[in-house]
LUMMARLO-733205 format. One record per residue: residue in three letters; x, y, z of N, C-alpha, C in turn. Coordinates in steps of 0.05 Angstrom, whole numbers, plus 5000, padded with zeros to 4 digits. Atoms other than C-alpha are relative to their C-alpha. Layout:
AlaXYZXYZXYZ ...
//
This chain:
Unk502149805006394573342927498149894980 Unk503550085023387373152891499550164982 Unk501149865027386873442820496850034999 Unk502149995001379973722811498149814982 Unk500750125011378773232767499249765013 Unk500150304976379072672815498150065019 Unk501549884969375773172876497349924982 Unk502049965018370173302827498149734984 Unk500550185015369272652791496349845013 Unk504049974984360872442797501649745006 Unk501550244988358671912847497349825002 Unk502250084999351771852831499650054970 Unk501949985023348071832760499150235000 Unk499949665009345472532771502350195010 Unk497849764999352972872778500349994969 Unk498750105033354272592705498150264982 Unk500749745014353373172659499950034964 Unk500450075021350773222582500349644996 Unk501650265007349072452579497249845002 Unk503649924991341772542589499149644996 Unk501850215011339571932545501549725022 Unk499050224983345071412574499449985017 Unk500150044975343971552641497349885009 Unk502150075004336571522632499349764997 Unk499750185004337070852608500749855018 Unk498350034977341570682657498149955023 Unk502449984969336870832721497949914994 Unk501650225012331470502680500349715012 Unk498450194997335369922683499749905026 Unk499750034971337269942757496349965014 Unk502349984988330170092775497849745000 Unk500450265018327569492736501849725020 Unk498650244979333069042783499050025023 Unk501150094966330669302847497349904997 Unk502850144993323769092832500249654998 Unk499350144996326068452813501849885015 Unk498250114989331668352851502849934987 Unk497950155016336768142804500650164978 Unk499549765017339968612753499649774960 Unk500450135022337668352674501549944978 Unk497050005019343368432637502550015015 Unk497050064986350068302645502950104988 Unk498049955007354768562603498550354981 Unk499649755009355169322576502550064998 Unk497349925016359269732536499850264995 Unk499949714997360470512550502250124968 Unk498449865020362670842481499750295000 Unk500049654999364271542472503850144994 Unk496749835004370572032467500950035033 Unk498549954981375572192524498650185020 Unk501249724980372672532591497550025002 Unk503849854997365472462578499449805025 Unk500550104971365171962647498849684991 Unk500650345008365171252613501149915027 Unk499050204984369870932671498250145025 Unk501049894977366471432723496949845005 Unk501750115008359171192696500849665011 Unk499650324988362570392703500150015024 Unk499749924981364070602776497449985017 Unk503950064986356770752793499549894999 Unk501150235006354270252766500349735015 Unk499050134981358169862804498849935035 Unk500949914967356470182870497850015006 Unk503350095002349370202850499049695002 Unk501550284992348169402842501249875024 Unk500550124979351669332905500350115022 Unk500449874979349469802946498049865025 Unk501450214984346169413013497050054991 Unk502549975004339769782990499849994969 Unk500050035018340869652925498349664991 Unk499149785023340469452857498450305004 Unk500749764982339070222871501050144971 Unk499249835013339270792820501250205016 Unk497749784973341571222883501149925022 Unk498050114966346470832930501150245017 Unk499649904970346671122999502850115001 Unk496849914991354371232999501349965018 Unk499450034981355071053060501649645012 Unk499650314994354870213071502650004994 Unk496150125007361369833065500350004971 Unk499150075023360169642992500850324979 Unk500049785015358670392974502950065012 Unk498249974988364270543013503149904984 Unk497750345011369169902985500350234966 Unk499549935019367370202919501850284985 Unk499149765007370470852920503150035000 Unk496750224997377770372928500449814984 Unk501250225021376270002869503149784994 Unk496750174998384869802885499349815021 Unk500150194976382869492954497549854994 Unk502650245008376169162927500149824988 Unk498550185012377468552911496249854974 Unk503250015015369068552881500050154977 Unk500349775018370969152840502949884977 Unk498250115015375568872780500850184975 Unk499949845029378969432731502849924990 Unk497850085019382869202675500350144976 Unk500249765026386469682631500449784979 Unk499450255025385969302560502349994987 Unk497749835020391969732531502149845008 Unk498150204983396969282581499749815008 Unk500650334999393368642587498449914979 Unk502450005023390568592515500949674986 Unk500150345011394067792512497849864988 Unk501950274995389067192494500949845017 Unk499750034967393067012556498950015026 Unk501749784967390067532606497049954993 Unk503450085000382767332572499249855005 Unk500550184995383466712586500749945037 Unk499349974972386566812657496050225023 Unk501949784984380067342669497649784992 Unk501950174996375366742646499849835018 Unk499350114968377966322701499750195023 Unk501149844971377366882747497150035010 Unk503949995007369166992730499549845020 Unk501450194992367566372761501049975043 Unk499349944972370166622827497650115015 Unk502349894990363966832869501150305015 Unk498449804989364767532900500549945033 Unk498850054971368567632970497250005023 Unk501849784974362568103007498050124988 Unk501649835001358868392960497849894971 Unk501150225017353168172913501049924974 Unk498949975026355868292851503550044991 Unk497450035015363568182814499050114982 Unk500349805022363968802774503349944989 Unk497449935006369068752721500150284978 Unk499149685020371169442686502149964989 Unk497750035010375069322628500350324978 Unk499549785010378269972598501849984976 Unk498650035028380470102521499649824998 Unk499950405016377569402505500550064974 Unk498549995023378469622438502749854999 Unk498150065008385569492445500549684997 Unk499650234996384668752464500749914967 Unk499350055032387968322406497849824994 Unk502350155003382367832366500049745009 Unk499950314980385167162406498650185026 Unk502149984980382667572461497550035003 Unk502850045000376867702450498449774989 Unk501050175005374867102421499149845022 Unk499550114978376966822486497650115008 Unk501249894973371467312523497049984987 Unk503049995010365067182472498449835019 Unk501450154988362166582509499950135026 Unk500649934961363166892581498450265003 Unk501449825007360167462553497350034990 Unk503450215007353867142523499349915026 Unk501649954976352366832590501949915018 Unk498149994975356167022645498749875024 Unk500450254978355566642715497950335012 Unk502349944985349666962753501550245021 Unk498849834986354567392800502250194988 Unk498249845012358967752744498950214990 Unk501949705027357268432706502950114997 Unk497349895023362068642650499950334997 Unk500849725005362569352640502750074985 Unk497149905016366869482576499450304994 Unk499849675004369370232563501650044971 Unk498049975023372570432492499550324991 Unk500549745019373971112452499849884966 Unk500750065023373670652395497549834978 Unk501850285014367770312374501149874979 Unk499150085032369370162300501449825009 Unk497750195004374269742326499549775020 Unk500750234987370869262370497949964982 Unk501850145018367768712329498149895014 Unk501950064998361768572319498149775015 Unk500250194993361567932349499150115034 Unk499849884972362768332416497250135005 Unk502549845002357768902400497049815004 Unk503750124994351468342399500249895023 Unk499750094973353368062465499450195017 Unk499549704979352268772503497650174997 Unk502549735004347769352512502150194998 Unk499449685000351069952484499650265006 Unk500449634987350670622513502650244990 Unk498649765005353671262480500850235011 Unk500149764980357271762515500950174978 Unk498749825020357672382470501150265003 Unk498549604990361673122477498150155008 Unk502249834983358973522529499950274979 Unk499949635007356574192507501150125013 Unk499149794981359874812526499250115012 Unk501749874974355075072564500249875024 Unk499850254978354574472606502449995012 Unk497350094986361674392614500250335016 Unk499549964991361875132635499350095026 Unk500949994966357175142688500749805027 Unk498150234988360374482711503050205024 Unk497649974987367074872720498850335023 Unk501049814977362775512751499949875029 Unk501350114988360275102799502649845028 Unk497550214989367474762821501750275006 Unk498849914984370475452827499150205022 Unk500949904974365075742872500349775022 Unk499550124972366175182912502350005014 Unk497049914979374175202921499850345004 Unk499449774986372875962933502250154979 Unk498249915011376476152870498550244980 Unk499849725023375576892830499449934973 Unk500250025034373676842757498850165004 Unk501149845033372177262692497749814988 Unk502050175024365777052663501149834976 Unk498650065030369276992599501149804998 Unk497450274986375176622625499049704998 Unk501550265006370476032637499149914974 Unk500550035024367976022572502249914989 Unk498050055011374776022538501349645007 Unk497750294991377075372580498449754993 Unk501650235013370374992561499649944985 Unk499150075040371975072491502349874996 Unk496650105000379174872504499449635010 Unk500550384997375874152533499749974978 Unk500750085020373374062470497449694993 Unk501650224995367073682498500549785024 Unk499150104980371373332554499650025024 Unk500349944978369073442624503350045013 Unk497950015000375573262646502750044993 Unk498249785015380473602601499950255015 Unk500149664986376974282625500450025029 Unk499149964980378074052688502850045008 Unk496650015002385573882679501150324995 Unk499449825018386074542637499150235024 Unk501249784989381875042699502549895022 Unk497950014980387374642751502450144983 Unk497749915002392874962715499950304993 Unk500449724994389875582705499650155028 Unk500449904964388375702778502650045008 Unk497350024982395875552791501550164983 Unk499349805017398376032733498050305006 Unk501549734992393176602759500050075028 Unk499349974976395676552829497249985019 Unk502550034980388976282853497950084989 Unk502249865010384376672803500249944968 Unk500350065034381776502732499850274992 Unk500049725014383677112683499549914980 Unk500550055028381177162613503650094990 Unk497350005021388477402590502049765014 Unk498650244994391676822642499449734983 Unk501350185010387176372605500350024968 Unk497749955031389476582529502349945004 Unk497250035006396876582544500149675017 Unk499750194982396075942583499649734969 Unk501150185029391975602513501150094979 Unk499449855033395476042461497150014988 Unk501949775004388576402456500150214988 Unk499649715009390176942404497850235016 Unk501249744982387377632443497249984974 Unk501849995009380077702425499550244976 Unk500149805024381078362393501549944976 Unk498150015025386378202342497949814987 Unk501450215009381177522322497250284985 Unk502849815006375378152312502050274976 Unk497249865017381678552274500149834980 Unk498950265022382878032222498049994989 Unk501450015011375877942218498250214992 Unk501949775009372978712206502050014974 Unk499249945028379378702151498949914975 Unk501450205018376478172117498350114978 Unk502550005022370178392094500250324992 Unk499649755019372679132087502849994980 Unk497350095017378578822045502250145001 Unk497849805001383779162074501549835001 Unk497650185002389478762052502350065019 Unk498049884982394479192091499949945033 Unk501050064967391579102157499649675006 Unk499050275003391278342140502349945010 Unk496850084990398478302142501350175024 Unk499649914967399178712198499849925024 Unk501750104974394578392238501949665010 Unk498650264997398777652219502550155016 Unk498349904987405278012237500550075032 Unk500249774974402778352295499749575027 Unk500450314984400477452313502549914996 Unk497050045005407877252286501350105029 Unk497449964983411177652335498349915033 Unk500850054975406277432395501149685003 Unk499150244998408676722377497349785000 Unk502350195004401076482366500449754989 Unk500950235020398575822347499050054975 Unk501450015021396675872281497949845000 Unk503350184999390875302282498650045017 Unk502450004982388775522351498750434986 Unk501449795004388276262321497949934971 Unk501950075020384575922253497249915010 Unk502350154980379775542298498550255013 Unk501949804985377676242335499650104968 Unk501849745018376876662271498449794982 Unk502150265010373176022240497150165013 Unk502749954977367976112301498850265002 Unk501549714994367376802299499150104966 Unk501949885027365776852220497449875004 Unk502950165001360976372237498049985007 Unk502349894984357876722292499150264983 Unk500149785013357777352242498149994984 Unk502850055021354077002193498349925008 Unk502650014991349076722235498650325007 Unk501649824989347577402260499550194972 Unk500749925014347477642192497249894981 Unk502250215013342177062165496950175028 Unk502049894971337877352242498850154987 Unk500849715003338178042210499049954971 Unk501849945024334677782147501450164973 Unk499649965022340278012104500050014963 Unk501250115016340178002039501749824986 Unk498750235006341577371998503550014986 Unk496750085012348177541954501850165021 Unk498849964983350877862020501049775017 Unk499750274992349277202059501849854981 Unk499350285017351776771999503750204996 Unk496949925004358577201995501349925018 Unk498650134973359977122066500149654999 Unk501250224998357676432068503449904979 Unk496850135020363876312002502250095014 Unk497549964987369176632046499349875016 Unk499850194977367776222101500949694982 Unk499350285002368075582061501950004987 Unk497149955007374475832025502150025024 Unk498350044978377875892089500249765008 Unk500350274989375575272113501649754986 Unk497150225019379374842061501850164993 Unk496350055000385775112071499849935027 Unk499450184971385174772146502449784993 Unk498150185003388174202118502850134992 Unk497849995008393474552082501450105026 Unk498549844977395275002150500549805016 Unk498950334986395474292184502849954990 Unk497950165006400673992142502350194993 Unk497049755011405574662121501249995018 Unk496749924982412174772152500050335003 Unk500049715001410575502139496550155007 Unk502349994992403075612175499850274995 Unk500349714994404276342177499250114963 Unk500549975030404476362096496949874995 Unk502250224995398575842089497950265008 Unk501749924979394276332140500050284973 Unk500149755018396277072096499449874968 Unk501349975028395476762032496449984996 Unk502850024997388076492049498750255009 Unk501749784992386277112083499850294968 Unk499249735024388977632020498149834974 Unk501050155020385177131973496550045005 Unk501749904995378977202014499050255001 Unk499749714997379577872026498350134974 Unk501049905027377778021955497349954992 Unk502450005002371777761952497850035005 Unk502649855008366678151969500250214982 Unk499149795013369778721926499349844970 Unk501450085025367378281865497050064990 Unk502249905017362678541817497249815008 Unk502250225008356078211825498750024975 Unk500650065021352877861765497950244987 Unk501749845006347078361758501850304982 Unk498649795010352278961758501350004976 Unk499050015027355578631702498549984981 Unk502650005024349478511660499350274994 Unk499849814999348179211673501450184977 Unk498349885015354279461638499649804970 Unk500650235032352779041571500150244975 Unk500349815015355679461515497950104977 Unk502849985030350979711458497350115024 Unk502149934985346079911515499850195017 Unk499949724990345180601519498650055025 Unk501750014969339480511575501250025027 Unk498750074972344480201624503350104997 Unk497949995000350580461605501250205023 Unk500149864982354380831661500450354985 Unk500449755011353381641658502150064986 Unk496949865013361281791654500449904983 Unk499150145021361681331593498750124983 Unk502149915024355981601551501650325008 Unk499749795000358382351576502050064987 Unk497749925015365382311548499749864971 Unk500250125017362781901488500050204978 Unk500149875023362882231415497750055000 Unk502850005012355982381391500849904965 Unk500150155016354981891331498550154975 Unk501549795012353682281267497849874984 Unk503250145003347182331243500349724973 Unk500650135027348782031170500849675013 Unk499050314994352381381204497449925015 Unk503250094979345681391249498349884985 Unk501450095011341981281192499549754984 Unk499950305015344780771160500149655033 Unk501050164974344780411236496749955005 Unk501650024983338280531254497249724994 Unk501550255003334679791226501049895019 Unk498350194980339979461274498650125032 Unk499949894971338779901335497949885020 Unk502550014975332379681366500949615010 Unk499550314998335278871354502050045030 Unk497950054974340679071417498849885018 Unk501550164972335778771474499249824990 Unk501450294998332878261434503149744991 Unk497950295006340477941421500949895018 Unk499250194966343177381465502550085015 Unk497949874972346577571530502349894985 Unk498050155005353377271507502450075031 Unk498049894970358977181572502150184986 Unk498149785001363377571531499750294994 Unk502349835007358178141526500950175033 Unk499549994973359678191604501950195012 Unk496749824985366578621599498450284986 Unk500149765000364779351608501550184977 Unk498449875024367179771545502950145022 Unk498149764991374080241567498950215001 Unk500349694998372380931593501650184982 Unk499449695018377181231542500249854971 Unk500550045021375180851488497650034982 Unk501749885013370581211439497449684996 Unk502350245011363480831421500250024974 Unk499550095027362880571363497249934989 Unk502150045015357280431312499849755002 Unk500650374997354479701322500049924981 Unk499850145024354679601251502250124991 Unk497949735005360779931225499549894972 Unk501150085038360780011142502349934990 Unk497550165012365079591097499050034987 Unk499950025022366179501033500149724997 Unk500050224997364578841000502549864984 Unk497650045013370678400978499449994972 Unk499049975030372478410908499549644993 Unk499950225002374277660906499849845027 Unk499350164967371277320973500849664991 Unk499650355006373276610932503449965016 Unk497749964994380276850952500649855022 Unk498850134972382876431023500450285013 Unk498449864980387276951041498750335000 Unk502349755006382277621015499549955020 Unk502650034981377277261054501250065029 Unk499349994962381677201130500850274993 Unk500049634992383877911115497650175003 Unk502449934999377778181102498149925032 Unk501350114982374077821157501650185035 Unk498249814984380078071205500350315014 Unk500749695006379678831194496549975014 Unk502949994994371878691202499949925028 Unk500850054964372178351275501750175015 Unk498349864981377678841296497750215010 Unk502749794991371279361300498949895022 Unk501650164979368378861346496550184995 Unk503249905008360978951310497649805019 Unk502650104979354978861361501649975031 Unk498750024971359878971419502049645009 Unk498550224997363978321402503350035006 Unk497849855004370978341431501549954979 Unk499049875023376178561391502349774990 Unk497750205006380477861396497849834987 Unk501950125025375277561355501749984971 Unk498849875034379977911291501949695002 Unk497050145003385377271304498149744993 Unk500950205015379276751293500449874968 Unk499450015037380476781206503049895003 Unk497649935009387576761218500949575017 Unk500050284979386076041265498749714982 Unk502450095016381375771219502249794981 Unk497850165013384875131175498950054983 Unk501250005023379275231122498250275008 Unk501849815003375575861109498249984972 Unk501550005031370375841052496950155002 Unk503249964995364976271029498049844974 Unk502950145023358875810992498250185009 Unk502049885001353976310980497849845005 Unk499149834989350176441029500949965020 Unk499050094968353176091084503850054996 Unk497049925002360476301099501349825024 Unk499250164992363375621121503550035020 Unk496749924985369875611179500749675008 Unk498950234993373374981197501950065016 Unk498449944976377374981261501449635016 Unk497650334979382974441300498450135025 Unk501850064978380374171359501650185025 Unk498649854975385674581400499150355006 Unk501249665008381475301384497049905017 Unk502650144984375574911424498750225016 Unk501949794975374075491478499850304981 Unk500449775013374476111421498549924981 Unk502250105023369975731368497450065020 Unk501549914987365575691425498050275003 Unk502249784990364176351438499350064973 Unk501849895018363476501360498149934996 Unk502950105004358375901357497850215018 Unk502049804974354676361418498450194977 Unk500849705003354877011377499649914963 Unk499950065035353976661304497550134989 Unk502149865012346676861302499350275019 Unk500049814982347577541337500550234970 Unk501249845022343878021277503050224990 Unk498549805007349678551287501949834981 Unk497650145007354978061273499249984970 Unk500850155022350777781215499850214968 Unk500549745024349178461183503050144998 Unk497549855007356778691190501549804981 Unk498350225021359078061152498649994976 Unk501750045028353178141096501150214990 Unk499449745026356478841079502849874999 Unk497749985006363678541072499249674978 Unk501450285018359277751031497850104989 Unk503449985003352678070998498749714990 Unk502150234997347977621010501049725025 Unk499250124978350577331066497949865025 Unk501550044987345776901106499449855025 Unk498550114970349276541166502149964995 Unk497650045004355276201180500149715019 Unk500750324988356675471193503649995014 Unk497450084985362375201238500749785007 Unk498750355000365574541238503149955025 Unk497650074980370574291292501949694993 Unk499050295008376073761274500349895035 Unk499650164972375973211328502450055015 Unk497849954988380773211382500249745001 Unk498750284997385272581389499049775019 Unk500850014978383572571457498950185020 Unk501449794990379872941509501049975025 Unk499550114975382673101578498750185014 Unk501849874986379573501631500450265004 Unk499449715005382574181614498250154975 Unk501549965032378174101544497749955007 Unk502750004981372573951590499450155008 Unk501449734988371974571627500750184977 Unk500149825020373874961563497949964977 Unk501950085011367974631533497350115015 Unk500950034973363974761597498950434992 Unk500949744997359875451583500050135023 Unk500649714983358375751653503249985012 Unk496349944989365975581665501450194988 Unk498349715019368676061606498250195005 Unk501249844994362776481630501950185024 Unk498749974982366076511696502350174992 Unk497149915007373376631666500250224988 Unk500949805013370277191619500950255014 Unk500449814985367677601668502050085018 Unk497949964988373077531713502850114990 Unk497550005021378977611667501149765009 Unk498550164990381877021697501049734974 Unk498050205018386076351661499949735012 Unk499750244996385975671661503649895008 Unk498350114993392875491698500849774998 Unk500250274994392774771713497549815012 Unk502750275005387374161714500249785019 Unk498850184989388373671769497049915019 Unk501750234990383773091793500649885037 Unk500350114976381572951857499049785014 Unk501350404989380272291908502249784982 
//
């Protein structure tokens, strides 16, 4: 029985499908011989991937320079040679050598002695050598010179899936021609086309599914539509054609992906469970919901969305995308698959930056209603002694730790709160208590773990009016934010009522020993920006490549 692959397989330069440019070239070529007579080159070399019609292409070519009306871009099919050629076993003109099982400097040297053989009947000794790649470098060494200039009656026609791996030496000897992955369109009007002719039933769809399953191969999808025909009792089905590919069902792939972006965690693991017990592929179900976020966001970019919608989707897609590798190499794909999805899941449900700027405490304007409604009303006399500070709230610097929304059941507070000034600020240990008590207020909306800076501090000193701190290099990401908020008026005016005359504050860092790349991103502003806002933690530090 004839696999459709074989029934199907082109005979002429226009059956060959997605190789536009090669072929082009190609018939060029030929066209160019019949006017002269004599074909101008002599050796070629068909590169490409599996199925795209490299040995089919050598074939023609074949049949073309010795067709009786030939060299010919369209041999007749008919003559003896067109004929001869379609037996390329009984042609003793037609010469195919797989490379993979005769890749000696033995058999190169046995096929250079053969060359000089004139053909039996027909004008031309075609030799088709297949996977030359594999040949070892005695052989090919062996085949440069016969290849440079071959005898007047030979034409070489090498085939490989590997370029890279035939040297260079080879490559300048040849005319290259690229065969590259058909599109899916192409491939599936190809297979339309093959089963209106055997008279066979299809699902629109169906087709589609199996020309994605070539993966660019003509011949794959052909291999892949003969075994569907014989699993659908004669008829291509879209569900014969999933359980045939391990095709997760289209709805569950559109299930997975409406949870997503409405973050329903629950339905997540449902949805894996519900693929668990069907016995899915995991990579072939990664690979569809890949394609279908991808068709989602294009049609979201169509519809002119707007940018931090696009740019959200756009980060869950490329968060999925690198865990591929890991779902590759796990023993546990099913884990791998729910943790990436419950990880994505969450993120559109993240605050955007604006909303958090928004909430910026001290800023009655933007603060939300239910916070200001359950708030105290601030009495007038404390108002008064606030109200120099009050109008400085918009002109002080954003700071990232400015970013965390006050607590809903925690009362507002006066941006300057009133102290008393120390007694003895020469004191060390006055001074960190003092200072302590004073950042636990968190004055100008600073938070409230600020109070453990004094207590971190190796040297505290106040020199009138600068109130000097000295810090180990392992306090590196909380010095930080005080350098941020050092000249931030509230701060400055709540430390002048506990130092009078208080008129900044200097900060010194002792060196670190060494620096490794955990003291790098804790050095790294929009990174502790990042970590701020988020609440999140530096875990672990690890170098990549």
């Amino acid at each position: 029985m004839t696999t459709l692959a074989l029934k199907y397989r082109p005979r002429l330069l226009s059956d060959l499908v997605g190789q536009e440019a090669s072929i082009h070239a190609l018939s060029n070529a030929l066209k160019r011989a019949q006017v002269s007579g004599r074909i101008h080159h002599q050796a070629f070399l068909f590169a490409g991937v599996r199925g795209t019609g490299k040995t089919s292409t050598a074939r023609i070519l074949a049949r073309a320079l010795n067709c009786i009306q030939g060299p010919t871009a369209e041999p007749c099919g008919v003559c003896d040679p067109c004929v001869a050629s379609e037996r390329p076993d009984t042609n003793l003109d037609i010469v195919e050598i797989d490379a993979a099982s005769r890749a000696s400097v033995e058999d190169a040297r046995a096929l250079r002695e053969q060359v000089q053989t004139r053909p039996a009947f027909c004008r031309y000794r075609v030799y088709i050598i297949d996977e030359v790649h594999m040949l070892s470098r005695q052989a090919f060494d062996a085949l440069l010179k016969v290849l440079e200039e071959p005898p007047a009656h030979a034409v070489f026609v090498l085939a490989t899936t590997e370029l890279q791996d035939v040297p260079d030496t080879i490559k300048s000897r040849v005319q290259i021609y690229p065969f590259r992955l058909i599109p899916v369109g192409l491939i599936e009007g190809r297979l339309q086309k093959v089963c209106e002719g055997e008279g066979v039933p299809f699902e629109t769809h169906s087709l589609r599914l199996v020309a994605e399953a070539g993966q660019g191969s003509m011949r794959d999808a052909l291999t892949t539509l003969d075994r569907v025909i014989a699993a659908g009792d004669g008829q291509v089905l879209e569900e014969v054609v999933r359980e045939q590919l391990g095709i997760v069902p289209a709805v569950r792939v559109q299930g997975v992906l409406d949870s997503l972006y409405l973050g329903d965690t629950l339905a997540i693991l449902d949805h894996c469970q519900a693929l668990s017990s069907l016995g899915a592929d995991w990579i072939s179900f990664w690979r569809e919901l890949m394609q279908a976020f991808r068709d989602r966001l294009e049609a979201e970019t169509r519809l002119d969305s707007s940018p931090q919608k696009m740019l959200r989707s756009a980060r869950i897609l490329q968060l999925l995308l690198q865990r591929e590798r890991d779902l590759r190499d796990s023993s546990l794909p099913q884990v791998v698959v729910e943790l990436a999805l419950l990880t994505a899941a969450q993120l559109p449900h993240l605050s955007p930056l604006d909303s958090l700027v928004s909430g910026v405490p001290g800023t009655a304007a933007t603060r939300p209603p239910a916070q200001s409604a359950t708030a105290p009303a601030v009495p007038a006399a404390s108002s008064a002694t606030t109200v120099p500070a009050l109008p400085k709230v918009t002109a002080a610097p954003l700071a990232p730790t400015k970013f965390l929304p006050p607590s809903p059941t925690e009362p507002a507070k006066s941006a300057v709160p009133l102290v008393q000034p120390l007694a003895t600020p020469q004191d060390a240990e006055a001074l960190r208590t003092g200072l302590s008590e004073l950042l636990k207020s968190g004055p100008g909306g600073l938070p409230w773990t600020f109070s453990s800076l004094p207590q971190l501090a190796t040297e505290l000193r106040w020199a009138s009016p600068i109130l000097r701190w000295r810090f180990p290099a392992n306090v590196r990401t909380k010095v930080q934010d005080l350098e941020r908020e050092k000249s931030n008026p509230h701060l400055l005016e709540a430390l002048a009522g506990l130092l009078p005359g208080l008129k900044g504050i200097a900060i010194e860092l002792e060196e670190a020993p060494q620096e490794g790349p955990e003291d790098q991103l804790r050095r790294d502003p929009a990174f502790q920006a990042l970590l701020q806002a988020s609440g999140g933690e530096i875990v672990d530090v690890k170098r990549e490549g």
